[in-house]
PQR file with spaces between the fields and no chain letter, atoms N, CA, C, O and H, PARSE charges and radii, in Angstrom:
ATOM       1  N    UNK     1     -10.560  -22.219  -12.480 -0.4000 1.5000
ATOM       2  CA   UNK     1      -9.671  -21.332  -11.749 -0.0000 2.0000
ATOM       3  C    UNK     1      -8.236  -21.766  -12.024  0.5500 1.7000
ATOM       4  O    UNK     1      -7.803  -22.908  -11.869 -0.5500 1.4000
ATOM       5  N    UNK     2      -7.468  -20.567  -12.508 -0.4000 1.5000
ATOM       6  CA   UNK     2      -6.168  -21.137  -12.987 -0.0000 2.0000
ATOM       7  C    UNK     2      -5.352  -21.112  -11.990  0.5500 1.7000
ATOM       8  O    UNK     2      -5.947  -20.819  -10.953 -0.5500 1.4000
ATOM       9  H    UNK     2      -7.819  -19.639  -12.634  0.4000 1.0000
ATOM      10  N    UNK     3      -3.709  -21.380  -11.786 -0.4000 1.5000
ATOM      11  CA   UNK     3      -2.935  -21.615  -10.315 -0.0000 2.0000
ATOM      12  C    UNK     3      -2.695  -20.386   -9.834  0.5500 1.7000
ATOM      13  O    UNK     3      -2.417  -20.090   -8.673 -0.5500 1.4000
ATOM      14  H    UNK     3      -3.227  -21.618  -12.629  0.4000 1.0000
ATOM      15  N    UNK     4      -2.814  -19.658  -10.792 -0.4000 1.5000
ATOM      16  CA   UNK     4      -2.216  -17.960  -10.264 -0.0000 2.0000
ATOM      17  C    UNK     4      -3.345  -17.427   -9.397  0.5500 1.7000
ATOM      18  O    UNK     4      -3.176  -16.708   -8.413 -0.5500 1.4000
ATOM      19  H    UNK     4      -3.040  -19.899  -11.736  0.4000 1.0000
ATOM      20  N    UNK     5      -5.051  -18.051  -10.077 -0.4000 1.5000
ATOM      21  CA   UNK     5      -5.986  -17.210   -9.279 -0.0000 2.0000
ATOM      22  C    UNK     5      -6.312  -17.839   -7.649  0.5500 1.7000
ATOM      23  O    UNK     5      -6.741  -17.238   -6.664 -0.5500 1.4000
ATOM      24  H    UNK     5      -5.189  -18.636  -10.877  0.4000 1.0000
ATOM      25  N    UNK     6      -6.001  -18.994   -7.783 -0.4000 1.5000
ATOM      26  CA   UNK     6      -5.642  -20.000   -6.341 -0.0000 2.0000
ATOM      27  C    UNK     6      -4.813  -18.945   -5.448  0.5500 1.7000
ATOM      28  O    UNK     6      -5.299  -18.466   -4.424 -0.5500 1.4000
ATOM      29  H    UNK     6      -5.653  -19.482   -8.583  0.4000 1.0000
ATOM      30  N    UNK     7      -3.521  -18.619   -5.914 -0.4000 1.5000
ATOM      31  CA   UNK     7      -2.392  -17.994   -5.236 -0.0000 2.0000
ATOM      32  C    UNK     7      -2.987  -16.501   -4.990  0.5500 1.7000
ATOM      33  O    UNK     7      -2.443  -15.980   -4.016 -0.5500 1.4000
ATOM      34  H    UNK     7      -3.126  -19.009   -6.746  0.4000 1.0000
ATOM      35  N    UNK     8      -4.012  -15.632   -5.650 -0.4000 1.5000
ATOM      36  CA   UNK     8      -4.285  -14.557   -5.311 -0.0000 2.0000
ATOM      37  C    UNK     8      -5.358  -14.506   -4.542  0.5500 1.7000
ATOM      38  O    UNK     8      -5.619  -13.548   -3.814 -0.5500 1.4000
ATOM      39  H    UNK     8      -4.453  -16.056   -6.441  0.4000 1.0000
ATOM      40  N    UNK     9      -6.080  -15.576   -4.656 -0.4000 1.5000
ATOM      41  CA   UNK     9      -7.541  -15.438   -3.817 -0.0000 2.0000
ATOM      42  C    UNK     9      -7.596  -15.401   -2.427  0.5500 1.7000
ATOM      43  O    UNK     9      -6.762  -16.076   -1.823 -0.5500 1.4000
ATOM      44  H    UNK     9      -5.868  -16.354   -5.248  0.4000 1.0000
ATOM      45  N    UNK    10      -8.527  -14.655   -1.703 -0.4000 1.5000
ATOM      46  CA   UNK    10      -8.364  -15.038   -0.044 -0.0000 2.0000
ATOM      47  C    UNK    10      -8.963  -16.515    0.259  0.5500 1.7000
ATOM      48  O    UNK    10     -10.028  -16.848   -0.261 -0.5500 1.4000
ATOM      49  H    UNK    10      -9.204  -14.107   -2.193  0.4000 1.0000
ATOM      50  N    UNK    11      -8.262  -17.377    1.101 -0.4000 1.5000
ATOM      51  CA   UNK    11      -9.217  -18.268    1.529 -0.0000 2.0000
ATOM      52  C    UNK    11     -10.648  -18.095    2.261  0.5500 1.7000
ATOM      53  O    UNK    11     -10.566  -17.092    2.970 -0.5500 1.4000
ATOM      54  H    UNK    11      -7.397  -17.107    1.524  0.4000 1.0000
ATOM      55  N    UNK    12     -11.690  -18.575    2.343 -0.4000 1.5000
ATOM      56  CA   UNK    12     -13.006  -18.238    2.570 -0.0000 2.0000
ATOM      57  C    UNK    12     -12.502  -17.733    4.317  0.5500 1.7000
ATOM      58  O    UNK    12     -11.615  -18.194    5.035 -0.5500 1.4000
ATOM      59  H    UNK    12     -11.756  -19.389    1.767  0.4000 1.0000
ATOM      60  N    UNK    13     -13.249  -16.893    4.501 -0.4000 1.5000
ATOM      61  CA   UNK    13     -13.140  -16.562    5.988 -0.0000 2.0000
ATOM      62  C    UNK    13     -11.964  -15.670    6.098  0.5500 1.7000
ATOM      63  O    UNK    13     -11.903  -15.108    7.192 -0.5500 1.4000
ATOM      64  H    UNK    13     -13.970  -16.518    3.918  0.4000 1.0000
ATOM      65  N    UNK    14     -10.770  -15.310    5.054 -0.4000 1.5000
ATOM      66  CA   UNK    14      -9.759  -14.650    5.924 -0.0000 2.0000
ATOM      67  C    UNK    14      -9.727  -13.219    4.640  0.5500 1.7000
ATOM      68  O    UNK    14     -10.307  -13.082    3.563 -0.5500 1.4000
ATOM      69  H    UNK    14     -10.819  -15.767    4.165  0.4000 1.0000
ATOM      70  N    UNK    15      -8.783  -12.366    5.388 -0.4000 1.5000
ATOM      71  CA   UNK    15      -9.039  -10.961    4.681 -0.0000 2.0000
ATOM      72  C    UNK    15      -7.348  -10.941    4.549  0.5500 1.7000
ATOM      73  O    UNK    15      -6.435  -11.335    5.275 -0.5500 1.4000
ATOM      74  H    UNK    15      -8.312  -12.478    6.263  0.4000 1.0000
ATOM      75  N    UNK    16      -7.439  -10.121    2.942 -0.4000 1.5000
ATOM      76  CA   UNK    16      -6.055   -9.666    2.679 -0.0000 2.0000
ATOM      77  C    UNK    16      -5.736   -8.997    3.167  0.5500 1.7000
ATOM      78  O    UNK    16      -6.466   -8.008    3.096 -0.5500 1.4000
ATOM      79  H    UNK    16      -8.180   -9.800    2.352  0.4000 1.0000
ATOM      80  N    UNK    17      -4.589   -8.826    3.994 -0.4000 1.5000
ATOM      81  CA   UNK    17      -3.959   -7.828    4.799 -0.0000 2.0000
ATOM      82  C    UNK    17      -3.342   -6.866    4.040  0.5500 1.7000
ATOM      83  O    UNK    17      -2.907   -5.943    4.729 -0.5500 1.4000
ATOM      84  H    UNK    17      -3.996   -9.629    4.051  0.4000 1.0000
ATOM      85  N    UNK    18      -3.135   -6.749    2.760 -0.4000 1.5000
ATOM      86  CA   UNK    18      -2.303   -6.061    1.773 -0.0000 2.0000
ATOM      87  C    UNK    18      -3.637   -4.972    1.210  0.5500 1.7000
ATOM      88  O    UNK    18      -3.483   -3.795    0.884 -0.5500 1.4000
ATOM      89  H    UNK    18      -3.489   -7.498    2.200  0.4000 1.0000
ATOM      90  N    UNK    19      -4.891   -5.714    1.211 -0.4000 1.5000
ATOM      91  CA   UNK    19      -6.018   -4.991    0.306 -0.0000 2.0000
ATOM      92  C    UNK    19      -5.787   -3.543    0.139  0.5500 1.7000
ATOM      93  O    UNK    19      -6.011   -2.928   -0.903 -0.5500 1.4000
ATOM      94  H    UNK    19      -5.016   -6.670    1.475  0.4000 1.0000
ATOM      95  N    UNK    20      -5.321   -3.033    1.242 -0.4000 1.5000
ATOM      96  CA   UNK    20      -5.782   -1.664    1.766 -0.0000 2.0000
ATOM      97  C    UNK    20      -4.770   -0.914    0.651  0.5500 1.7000
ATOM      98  O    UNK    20      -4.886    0.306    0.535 -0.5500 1.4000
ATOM      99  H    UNK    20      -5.140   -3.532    2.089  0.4000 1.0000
ATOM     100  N    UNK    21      -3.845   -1.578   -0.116 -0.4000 1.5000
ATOM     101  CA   UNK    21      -2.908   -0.903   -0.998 -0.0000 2.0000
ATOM     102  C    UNK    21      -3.409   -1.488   -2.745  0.5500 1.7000
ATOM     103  O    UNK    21      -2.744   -1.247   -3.753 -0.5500 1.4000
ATOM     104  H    UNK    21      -3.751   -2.570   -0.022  0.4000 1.0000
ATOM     105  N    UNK    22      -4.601   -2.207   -2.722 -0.4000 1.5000
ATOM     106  CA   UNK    22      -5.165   -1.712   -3.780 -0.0000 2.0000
ATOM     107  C    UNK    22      -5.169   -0.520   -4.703  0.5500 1.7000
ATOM     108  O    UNK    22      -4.686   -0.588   -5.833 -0.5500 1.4000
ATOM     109  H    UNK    22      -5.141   -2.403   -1.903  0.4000 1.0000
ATOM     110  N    UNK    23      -5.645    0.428   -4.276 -0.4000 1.5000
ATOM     111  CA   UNK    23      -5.833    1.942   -5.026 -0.0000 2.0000
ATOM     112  C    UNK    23      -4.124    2.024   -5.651  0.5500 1.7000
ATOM     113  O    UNK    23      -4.012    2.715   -6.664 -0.5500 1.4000
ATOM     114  H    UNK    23      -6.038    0.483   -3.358  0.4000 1.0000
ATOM     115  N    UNK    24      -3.245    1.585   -5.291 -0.4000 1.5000
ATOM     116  CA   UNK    24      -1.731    1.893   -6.111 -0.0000 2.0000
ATOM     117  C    UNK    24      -1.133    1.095   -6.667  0.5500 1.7000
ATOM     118  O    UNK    24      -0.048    1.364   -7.182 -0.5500 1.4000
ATOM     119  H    UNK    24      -3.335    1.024   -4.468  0.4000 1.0000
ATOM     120  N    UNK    25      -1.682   -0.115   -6.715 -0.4000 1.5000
ATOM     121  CA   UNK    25      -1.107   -1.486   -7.395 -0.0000 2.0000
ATOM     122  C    UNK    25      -1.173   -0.817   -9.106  0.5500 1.7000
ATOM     123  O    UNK    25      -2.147   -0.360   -9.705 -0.5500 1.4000
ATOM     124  H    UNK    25      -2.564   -0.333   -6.297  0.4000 1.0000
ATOM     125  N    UNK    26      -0.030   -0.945   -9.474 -0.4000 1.5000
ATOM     126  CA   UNK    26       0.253   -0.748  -11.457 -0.0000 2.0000
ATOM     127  C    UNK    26       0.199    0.861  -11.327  0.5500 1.7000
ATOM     128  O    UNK    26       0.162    1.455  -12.405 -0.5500 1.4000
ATOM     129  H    UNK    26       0.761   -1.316   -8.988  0.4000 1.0000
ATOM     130  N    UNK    27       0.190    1.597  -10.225 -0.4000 1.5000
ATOM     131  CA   UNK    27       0.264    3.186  -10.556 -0.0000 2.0000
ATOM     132  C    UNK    27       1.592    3.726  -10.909  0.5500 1.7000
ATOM     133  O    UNK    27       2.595    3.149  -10.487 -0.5500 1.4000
ATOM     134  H    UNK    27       0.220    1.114   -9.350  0.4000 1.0000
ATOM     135  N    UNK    28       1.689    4.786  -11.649 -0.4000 1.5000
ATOM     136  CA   UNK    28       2.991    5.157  -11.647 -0.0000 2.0000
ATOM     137  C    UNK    28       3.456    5.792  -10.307  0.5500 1.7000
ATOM     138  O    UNK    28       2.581    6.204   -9.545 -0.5500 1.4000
ATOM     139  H    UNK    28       0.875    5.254  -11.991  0.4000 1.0000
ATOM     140  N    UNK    29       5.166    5.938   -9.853 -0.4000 1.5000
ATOM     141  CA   UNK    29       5.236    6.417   -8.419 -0.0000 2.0000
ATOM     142  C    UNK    29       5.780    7.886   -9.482  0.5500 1.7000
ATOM     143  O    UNK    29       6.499    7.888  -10.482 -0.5500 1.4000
ATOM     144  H    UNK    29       5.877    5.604  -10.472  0.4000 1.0000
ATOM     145  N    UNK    30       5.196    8.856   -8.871 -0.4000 1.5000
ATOM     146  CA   UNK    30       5.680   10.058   -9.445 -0.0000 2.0000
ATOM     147  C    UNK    30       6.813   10.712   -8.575  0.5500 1.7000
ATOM     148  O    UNK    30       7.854   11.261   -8.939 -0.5500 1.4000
ATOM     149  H    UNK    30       4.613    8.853   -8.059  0.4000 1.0000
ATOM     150  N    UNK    31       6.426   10.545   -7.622 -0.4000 1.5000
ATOM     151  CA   UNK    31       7.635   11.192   -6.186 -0.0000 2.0000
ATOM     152  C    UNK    31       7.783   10.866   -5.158  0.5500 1.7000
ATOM     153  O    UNK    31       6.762   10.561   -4.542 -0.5500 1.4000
ATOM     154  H    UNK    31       5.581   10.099   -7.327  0.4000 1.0000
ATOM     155  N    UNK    32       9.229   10.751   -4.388 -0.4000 1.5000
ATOM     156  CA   UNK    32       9.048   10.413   -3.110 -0.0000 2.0000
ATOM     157  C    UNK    32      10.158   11.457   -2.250  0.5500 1.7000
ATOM     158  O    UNK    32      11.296   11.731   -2.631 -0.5500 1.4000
ATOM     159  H    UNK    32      10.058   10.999   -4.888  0.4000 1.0000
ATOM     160  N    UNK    33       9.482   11.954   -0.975 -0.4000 1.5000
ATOM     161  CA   UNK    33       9.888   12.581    0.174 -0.0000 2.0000
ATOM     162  C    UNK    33      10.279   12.123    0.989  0.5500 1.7000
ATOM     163  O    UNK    33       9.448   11.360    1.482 -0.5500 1.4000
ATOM     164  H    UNK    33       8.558   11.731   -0.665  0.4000 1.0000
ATOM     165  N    UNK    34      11.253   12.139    1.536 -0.4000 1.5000
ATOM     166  CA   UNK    34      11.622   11.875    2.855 -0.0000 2.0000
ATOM     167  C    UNK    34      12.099   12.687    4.177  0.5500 1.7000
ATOM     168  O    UNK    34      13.257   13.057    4.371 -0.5500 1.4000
ATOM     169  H    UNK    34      11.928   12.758    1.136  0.4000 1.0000
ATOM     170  N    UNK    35      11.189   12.863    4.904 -0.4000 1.5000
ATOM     171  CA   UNK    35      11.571   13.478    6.247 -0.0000 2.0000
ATOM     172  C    UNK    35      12.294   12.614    7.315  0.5500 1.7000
ATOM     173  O    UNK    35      12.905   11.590    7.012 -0.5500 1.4000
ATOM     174  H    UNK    35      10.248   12.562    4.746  0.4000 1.0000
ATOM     175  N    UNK    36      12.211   12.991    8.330 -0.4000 1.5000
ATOM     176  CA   UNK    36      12.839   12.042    9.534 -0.0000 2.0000
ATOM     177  C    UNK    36      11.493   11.647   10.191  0.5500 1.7000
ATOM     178  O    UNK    36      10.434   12.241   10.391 -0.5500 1.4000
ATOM     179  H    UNK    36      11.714   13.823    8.577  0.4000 1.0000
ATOM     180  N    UNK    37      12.142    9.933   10.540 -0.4000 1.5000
ATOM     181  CA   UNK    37      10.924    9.324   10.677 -0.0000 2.0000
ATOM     182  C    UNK    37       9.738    8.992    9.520  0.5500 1.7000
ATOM     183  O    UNK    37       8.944    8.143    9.925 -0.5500 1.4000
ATOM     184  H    UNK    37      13.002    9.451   10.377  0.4000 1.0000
ATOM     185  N    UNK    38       9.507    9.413    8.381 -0.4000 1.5000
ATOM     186  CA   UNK    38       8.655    9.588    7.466 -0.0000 2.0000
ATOM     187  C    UNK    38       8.846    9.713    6.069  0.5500 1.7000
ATOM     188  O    UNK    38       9.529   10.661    5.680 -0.5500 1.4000
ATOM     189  H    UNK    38      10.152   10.102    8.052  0.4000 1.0000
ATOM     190  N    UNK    39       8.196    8.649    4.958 -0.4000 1.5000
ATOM     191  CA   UNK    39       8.428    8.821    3.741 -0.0000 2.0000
ATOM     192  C    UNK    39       7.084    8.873    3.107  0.5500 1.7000
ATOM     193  O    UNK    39       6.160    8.096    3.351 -0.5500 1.4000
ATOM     194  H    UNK    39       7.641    7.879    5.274  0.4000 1.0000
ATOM     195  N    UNK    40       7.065    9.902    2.241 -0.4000 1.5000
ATOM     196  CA   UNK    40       6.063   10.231    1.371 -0.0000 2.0000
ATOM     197  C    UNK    40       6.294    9.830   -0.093  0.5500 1.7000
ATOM     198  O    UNK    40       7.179   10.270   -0.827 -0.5500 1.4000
ATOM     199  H    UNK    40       7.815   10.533    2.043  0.4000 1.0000
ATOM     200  N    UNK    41       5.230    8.803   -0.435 -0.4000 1.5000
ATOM     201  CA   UNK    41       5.486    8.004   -1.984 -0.0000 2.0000
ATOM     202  C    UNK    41       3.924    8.752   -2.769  0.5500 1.7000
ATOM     203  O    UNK    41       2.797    8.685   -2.278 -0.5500 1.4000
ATOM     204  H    UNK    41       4.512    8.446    0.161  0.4000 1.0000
ATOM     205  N    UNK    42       4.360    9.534   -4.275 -0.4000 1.5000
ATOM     206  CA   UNK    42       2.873   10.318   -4.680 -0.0000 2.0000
ATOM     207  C    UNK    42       2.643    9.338   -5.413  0.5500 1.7000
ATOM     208  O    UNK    42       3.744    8.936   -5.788 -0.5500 1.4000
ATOM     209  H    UNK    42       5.276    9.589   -4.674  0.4000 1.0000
ATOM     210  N    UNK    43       1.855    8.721   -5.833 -0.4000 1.5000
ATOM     211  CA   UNK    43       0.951    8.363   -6.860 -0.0000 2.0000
ATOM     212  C    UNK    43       0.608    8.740   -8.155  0.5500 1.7000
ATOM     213  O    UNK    43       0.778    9.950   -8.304 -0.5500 1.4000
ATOM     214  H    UNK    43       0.960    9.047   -5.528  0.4000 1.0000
ATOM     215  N    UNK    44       0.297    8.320   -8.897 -0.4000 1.5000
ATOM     216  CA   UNK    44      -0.165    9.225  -10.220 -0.0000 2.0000
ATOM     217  C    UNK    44      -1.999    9.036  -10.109  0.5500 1.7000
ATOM     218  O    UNK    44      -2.220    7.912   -9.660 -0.5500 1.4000
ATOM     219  H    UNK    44       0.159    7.337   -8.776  0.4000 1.0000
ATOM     220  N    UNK    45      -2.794    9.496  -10.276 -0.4000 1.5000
ATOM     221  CA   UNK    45      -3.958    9.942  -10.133 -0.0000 2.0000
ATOM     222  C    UNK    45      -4.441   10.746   -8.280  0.5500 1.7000
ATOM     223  O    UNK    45      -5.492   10.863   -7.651 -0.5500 1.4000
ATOM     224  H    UNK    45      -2.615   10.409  -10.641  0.4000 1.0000
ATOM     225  N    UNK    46      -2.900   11.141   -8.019 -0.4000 1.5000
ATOM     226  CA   UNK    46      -3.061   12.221   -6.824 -0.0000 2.0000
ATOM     227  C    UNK    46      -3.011   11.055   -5.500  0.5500 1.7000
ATOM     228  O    UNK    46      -3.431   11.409   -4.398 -0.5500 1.4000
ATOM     229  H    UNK    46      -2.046   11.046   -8.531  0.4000 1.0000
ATOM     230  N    UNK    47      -2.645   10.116   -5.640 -0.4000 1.5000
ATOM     231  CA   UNK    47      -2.828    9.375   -4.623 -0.0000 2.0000
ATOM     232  C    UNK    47      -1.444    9.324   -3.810  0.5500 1.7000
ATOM     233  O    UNK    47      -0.390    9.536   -4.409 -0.5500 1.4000
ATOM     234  H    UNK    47      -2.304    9.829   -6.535  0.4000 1.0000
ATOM     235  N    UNK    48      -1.468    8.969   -2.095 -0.4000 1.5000
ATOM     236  CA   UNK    48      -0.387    9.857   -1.475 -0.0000 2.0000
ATOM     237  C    UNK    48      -0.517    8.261   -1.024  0.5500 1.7000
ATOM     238  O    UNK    48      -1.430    7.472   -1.267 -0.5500 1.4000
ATOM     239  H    UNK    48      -2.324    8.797   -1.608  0.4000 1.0000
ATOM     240  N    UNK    49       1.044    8.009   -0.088 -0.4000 1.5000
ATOM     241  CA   UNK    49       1.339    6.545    0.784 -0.0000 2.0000
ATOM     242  C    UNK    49       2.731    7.281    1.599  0.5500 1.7000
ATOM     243  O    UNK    49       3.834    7.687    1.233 -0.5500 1.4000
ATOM     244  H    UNK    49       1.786    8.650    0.109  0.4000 1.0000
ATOM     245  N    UNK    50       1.954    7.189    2.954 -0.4000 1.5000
ATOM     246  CA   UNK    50       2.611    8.061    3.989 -0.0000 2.0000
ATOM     247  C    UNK    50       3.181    6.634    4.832  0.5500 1.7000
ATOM     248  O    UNK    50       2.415    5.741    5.197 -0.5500 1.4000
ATOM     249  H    UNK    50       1.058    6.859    3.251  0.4000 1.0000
ATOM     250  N    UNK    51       4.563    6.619    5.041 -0.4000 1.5000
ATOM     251  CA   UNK    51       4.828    5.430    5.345 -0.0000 2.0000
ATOM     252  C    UNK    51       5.654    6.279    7.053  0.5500 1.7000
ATOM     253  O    UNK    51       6.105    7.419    6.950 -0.5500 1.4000
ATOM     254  H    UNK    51       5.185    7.344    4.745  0.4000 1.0000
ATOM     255  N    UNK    52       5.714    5.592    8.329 -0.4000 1.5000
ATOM     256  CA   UNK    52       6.079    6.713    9.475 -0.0000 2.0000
ATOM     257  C    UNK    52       6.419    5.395   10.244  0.5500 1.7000
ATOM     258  O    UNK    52       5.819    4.325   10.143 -0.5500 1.4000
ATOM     259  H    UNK    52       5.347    4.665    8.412  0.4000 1.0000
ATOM     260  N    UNK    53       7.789    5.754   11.245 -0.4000 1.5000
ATOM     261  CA   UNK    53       8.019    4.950   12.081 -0.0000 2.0000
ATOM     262  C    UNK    53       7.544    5.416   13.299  0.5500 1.7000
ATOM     263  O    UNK    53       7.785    6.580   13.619 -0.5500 1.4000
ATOM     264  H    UNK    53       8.277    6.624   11.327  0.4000 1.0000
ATOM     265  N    UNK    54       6.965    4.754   13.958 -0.4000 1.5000
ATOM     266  CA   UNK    54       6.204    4.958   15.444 -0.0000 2.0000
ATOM     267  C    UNK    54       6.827    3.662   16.397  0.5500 1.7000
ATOM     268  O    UNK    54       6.628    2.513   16.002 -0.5500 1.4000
ATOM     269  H    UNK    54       6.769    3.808   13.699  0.4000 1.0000
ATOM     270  N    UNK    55       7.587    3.905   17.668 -0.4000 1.5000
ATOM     271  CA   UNK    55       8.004    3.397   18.166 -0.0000 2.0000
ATOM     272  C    UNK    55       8.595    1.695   17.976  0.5500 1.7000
ATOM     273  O    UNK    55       8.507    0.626   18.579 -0.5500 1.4000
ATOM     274  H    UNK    55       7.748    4.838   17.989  0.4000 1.0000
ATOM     275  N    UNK    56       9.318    2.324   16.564 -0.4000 1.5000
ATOM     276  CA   UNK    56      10.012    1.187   16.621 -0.0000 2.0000
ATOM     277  C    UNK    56       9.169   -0.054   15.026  0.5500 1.7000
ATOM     278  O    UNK    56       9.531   -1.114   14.514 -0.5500 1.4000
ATOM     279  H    UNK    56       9.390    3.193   16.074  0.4000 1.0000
ATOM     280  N    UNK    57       8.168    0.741   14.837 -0.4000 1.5000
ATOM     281  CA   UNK    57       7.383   -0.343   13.852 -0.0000 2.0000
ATOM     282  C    UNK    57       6.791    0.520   12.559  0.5500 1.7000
ATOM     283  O    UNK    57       5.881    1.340   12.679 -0.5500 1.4000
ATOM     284  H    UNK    57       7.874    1.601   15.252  0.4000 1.0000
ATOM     285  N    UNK    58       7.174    0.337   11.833 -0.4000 1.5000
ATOM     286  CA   UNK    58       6.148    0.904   10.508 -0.0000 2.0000
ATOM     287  C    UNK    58       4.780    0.837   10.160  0.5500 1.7000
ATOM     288  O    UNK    58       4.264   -0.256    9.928 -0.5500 1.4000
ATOM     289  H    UNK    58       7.913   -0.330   11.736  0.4000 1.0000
ATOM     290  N    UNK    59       3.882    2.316   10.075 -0.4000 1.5000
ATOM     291  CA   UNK    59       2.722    2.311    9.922 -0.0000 2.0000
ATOM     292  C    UNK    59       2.360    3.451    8.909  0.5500 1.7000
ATOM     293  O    UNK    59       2.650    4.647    8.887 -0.5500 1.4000
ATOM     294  H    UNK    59       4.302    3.204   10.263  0.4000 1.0000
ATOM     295  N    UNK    60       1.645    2.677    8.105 -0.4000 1.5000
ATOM     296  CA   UNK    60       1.516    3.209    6.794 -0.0000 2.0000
ATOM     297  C    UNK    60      -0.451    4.127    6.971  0.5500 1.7000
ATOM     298  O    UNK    60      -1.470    4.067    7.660 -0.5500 1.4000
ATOM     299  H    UNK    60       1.409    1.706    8.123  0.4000 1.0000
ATOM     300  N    UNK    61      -0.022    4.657    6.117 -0.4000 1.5000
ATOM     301  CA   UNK    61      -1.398    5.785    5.494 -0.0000 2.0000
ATOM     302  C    UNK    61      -1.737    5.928    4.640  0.5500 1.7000
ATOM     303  O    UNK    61      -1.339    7.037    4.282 -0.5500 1.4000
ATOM     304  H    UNK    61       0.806    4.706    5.557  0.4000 1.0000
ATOM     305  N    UNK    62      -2.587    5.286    3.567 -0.4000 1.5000
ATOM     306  CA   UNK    62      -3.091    5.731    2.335 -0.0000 2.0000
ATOM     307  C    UNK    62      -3.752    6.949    2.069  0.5500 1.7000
ATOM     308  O    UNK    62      -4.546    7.093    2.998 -0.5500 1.4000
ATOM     309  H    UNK    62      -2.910    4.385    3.858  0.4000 1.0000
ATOM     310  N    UNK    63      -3.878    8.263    0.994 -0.4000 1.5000
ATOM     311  CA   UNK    63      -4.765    9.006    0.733 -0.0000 2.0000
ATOM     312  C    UNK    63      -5.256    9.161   -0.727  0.5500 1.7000
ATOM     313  O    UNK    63      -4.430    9.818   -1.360 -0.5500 1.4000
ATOM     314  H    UNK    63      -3.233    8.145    0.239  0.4000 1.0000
ATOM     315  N    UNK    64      -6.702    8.644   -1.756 -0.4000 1.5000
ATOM     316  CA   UNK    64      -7.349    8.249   -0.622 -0.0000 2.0000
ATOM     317  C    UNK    64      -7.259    6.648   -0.473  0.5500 1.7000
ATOM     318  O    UNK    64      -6.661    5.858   -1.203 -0.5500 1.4000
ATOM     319  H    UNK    64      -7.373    8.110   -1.242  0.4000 1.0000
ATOM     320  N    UNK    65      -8.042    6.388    0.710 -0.4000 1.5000
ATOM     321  CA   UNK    65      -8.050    4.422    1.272 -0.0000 2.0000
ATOM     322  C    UNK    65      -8.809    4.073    0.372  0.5500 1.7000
ATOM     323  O    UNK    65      -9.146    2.893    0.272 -0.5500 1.4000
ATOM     324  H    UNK    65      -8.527    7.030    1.303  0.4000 1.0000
């Protein structure tokens, strides 16, 4: 195991909190929207990342997860 795969691996027992943005890691970003309160980032193979402020904290949406 080389140092980089040390630095990417989960330790036994704990979960990547990032995983869930798998599906867009190396995608191209084709477009992004912005409303109030809300930014829409497209994906290239149709994939959407709905990013929304809700009282004060950022909560994100993948489509699809």
């Amino acid at each position: 195991m080389t140092r980089e795969d040390r630095n990417t691996q989960p330790q036994a027992g704990t979960q990547r909190p990032m995983a869930k943005f798998d599906g867009i890691v190396g995608k191209t970003l084709l477009s992004v929207t912005e409303k109030e309160n809300e930014i829409t980032l497209v994906f290239a193979d149709n994939r959407y990342l709905f990013v929304t402020l809700e009282g004060g904290r950022l909560k994100s949406e993948s489509v699809p997860e």
